[in-house]
VOPATOR-539680 format. One record per residue (C-alpha): residue number from 1; x, y, z; residue in one letter. Coordinates in Angstrom, 1 decimal, padded with zeros to 4 digits. Example, Ala and Ser with C-alpha at 12.3 -4.5 7.8 and 13.67 -1.06 7.14 Angstrom:
{r 1; {012.3; -004.5; 007.8}; a} {r 2; {013.7; -001.1; 007.1}; s} 
***
This chain:
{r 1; {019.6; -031.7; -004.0}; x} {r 2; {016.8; -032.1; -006.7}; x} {r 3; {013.9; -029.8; -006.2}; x} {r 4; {011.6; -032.9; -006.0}; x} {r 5; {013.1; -034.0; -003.4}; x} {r 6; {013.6; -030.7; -001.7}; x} {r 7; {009.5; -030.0; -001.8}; x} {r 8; {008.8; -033.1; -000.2}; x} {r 9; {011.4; -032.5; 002.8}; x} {r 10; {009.9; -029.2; 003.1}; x} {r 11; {006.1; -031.1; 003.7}; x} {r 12; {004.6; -029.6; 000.5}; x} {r 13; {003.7; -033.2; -000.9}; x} {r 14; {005.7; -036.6; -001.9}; x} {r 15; {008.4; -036.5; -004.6}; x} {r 16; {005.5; -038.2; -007.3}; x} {r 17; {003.3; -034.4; -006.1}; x} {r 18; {006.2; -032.5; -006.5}; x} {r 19; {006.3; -033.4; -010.2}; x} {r 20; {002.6; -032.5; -010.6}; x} {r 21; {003.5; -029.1; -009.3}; x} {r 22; {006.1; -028.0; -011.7}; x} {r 23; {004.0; -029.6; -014.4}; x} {r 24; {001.7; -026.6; -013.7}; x} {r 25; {005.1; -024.6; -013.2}; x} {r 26; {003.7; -023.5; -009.5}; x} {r 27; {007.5; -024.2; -008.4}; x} {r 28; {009.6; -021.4; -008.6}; x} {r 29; {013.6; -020.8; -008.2}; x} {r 30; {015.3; -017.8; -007.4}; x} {r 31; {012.3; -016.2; -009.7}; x} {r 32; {012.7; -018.8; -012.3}; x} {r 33; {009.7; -021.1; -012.7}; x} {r 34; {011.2; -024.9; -012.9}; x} {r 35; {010.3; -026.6; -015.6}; x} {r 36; {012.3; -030.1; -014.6}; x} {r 37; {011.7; -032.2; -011.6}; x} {r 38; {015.3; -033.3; -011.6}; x} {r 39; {016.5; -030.1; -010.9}; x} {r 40; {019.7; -029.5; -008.4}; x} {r 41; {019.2; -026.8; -006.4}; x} {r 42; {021.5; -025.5; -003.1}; x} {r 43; {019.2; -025.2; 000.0}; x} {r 44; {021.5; -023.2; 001.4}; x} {r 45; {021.5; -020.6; -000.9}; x} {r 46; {018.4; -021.2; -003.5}; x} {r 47; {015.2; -019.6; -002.4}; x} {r 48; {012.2; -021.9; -003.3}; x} {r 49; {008.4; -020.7; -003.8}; x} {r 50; {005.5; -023.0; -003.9}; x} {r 51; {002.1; -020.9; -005.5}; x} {r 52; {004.0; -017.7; -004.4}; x} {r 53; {005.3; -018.6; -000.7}; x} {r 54; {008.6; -019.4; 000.4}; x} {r 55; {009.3; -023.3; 001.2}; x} {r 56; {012.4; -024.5; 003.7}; x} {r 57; {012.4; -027.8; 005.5}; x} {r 58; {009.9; -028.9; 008.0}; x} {r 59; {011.8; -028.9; 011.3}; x} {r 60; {009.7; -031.5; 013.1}; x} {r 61; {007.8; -034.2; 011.4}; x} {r 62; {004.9; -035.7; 012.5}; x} {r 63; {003.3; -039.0; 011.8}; x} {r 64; {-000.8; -039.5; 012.1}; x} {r 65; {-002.8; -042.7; 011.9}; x} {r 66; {-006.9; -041.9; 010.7}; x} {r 67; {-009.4; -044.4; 010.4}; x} {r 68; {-011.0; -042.4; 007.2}; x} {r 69; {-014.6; -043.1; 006.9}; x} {r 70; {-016.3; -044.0; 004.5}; x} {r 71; {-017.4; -040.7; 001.5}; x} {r 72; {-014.9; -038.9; 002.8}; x} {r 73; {-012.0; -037.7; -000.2}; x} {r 74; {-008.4; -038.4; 000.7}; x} {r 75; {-007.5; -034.9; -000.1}; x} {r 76; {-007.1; -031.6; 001.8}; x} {r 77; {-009.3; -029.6; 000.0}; x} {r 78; {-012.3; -030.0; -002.4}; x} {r 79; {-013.9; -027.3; -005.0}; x} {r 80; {-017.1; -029.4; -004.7}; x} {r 81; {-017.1; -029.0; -000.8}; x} {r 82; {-017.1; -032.4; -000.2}; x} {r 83; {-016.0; -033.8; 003.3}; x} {r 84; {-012.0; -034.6; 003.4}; x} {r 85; {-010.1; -036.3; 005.6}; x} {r 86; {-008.1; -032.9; 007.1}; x} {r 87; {-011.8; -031.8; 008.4}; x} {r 88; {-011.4; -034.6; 011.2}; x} {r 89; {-007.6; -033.5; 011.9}; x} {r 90; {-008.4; -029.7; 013.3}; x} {r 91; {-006.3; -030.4; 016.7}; x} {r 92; {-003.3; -031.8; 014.4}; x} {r 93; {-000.1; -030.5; 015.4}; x} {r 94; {001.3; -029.7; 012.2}; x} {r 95; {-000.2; -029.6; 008.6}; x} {r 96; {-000.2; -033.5; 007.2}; x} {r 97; {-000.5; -035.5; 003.8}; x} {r 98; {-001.9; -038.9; 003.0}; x} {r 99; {000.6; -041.3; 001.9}; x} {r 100; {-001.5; -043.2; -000.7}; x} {r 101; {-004.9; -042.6; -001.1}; x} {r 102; {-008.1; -044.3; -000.5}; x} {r 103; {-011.2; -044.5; -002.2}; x} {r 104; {-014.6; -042.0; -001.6}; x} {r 105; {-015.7; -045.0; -000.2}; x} {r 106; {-013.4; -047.0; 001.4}; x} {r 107; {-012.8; -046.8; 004.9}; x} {r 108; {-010.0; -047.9; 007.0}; x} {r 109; {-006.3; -047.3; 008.4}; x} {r 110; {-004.8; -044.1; 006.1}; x} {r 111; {-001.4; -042.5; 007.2}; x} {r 112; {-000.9; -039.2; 007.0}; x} {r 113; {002.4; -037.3; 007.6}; x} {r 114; {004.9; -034.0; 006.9}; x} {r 115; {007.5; -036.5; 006.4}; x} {r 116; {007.8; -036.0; 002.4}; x} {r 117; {010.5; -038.9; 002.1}; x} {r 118; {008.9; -041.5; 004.3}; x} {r 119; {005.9; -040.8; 001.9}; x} {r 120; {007.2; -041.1; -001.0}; x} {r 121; {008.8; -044.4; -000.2}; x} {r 122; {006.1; -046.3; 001.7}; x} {r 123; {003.9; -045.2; -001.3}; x} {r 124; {006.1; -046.9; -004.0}; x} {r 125; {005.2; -049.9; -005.5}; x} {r 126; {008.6; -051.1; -005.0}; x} {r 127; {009.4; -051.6; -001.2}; x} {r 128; {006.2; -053.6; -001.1}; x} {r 129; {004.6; -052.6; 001.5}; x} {r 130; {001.9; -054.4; 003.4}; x} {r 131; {-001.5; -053.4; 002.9}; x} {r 132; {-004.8; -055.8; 004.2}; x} {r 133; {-008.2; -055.1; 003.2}; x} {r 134; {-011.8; -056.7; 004.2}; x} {r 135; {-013.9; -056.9; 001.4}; x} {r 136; {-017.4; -057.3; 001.2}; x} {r 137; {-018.8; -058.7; -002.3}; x} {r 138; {-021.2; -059.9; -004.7}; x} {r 139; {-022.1; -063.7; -004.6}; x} {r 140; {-020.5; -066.6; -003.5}; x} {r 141; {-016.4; -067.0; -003.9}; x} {r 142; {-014.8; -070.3; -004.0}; x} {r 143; {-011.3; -071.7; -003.2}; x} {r 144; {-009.9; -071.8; -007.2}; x} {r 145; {-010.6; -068.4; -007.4}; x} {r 146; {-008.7; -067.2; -004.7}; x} {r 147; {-006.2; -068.9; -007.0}; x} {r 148; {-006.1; -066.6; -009.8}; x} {r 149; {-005.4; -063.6; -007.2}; x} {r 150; {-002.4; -065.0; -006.3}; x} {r 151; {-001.5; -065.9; -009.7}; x} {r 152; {-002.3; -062.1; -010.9}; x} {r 153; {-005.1; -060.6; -013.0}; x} {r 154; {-003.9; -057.6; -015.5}; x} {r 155; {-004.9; -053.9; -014.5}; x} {r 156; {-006.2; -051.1; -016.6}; x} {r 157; {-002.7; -049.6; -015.8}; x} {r 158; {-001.1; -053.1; -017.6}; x} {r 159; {000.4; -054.0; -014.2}; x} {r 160; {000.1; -057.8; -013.0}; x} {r 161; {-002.2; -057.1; -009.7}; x} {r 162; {-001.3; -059.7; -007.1}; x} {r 163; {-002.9; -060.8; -003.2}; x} {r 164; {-003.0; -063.3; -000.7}; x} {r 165; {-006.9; -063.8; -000.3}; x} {r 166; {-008.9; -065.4; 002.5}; x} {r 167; {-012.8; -066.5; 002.4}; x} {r 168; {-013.9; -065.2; 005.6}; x} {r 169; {-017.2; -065.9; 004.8}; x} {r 170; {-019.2; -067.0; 002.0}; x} {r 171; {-022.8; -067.3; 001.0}; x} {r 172; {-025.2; -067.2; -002.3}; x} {r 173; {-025.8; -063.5; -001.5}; x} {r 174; {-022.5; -061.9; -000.5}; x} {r 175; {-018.8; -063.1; 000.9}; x} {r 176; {-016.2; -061.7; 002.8}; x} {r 177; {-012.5; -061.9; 001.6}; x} {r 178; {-009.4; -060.3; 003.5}; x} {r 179; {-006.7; -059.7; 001.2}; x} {r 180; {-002.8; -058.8; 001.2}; x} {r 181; {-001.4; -056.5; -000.8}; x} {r 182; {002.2; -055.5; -001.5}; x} {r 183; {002.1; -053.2; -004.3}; x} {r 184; {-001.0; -050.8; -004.4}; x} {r 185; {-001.9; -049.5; -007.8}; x} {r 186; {-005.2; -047.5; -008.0}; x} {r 187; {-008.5; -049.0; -007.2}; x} {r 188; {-006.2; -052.6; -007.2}; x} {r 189; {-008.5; -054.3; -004.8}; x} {r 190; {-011.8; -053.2; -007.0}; x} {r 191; {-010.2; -054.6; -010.2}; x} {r 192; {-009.2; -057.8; -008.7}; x} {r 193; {-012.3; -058.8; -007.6}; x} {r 194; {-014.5; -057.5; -010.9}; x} {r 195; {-011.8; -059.6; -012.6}; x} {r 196; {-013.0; -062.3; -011.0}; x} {r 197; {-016.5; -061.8; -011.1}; x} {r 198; {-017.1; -060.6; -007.4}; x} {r 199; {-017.7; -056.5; -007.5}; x} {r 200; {-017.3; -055.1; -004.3}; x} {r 201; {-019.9; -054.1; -002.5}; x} {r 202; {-018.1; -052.5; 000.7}; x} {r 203; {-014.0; -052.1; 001.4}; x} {r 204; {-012.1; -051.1; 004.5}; x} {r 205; {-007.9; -051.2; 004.6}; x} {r 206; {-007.7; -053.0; 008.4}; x} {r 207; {-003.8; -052.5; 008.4}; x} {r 208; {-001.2; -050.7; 006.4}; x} {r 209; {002.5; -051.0; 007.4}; x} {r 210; {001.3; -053.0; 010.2}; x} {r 211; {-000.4; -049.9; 011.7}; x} {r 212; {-003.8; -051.1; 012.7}; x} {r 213; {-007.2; -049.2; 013.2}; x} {r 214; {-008.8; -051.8; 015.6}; x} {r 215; {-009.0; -049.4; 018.4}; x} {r 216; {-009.8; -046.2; 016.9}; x} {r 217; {-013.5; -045.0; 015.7}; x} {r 218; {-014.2; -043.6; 012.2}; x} {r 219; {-013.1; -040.6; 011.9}; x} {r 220; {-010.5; -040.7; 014.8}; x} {r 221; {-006.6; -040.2; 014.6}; x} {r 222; {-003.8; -040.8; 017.0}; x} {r 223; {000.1; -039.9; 016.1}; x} {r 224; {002.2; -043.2; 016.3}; x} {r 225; {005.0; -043.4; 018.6}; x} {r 226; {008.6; -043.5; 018.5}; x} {r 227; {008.9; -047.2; 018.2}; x} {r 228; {006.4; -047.5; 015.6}; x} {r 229; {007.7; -044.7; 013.4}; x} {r 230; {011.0; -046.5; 013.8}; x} {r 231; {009.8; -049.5; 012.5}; x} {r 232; {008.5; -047.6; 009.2}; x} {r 233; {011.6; -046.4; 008.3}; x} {r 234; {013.9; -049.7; 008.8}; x} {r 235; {010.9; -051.2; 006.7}; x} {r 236; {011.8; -048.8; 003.5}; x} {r 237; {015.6; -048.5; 004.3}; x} {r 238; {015.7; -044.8; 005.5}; x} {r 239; {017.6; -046.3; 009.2}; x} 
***
């Protein structure tokens, strides 16, 4: 198995984190400190150490839906002291990761889960998962630019960013859009409004995977249930 994807059955972080870790070499097997993420190990016999402590596979995986607030870092930990999103999960039953990320201040529906492979592939740009955002921007929008979302607007990453928009509401001051995502590069949402003139003023992700936050307050988490954990990994081919 490669150590990559070792770390992120053991909970440690998704395959993409794993590969931040051995770039700082804070991997280490059998007392060798790794120095490629494609690495096959035997995890039956290797013994793996992540910043000094043994690693094995989680035994039970859990699966948490937050509705993050807004100024809260989608992180579990911050040397500024800054409010994260694990300071509202206390009474969680095992020790979680995000899946994604969102914004300082972007609010909304954020997954967070010990299941390192799940992670990894709902993350990925290419199993296209479902993402829908409000937004709340500057000025009036109109129909024909809606247009040029769908058609794609180039990111600072040089990918072709992409969504379904709908005006919710429009006037000279400010609109509302709801948008459909399928990829997720960073900030995407924020870029494809500034390129089309409309800065945002206010953003909250209502659904991700079809996991909703309608019924739970900022701040608030529940664990999603069989069926609906089910229905995650049929969407991304893991059943």
């Amino acid at each position: 198995m490669r150590i990559n994807k070792y770390l992120s059955l053991c909970g440690v972080t998704s395959r993409r984190g794993a590969e931040v870790l051995i770039k700082k070499k804070r991997v280490i097997v059998n007392d060798l400190t790794v120095e490629k993420p494609g690495l096959v190990i035997d995890e039956s016999k290797d013994v793996v150490k992540v910043n000094g402590t043994i690693v094995e596979p989680v035994e039970r995986k859990y699966y948490i839906l937050i509705n993050k607030p807004r100024q809260v870092l989608t992180t579990l930990h911050d040397p500024f002291h800054r409010p994260t999103v694990t300071n509202f999960l206390k009474k969680s039953p095992a020790r979680v990761y995000p899946v994604g990320r969102l914004d300082y201040d972007t609010e909304g529906a954020l997954l967070m889960t010990n299941d390192g492979e799940l992670a990894y592939r709902l993350a990925h740009p290419k199993y296209e998962v479902e993402k829908i955002y409000l937004a709340e921007i500057d000025g009036p929008i109109k129909t024909e630019e809606l247009e040029k979302l769908a058609n794609g607007i180039k990111l600072d990453d040089g990918h072709l960013g992409k969504a379904e928009a709908e005006i919710i509401y429009a006037s000279m001051k400010v609109s509302r859009v709801r948008l459909v995502l399928r990829e997720g590069h960073k900030r995407e949402v924020k870029q494809l409004m500034k390129g089309i003139g409309h800065p945002v003023r206010r953003l909250k992700r209502t659904c991700f995977a079809g996991l909703k936050v309608d019924n739970l307050n900022p701040g608030r988490w529940r664990l999603l249930n069989d069926g609906e954990i089910r229905r995650l990994q049929k969407l991304v081919g893991i059943v």
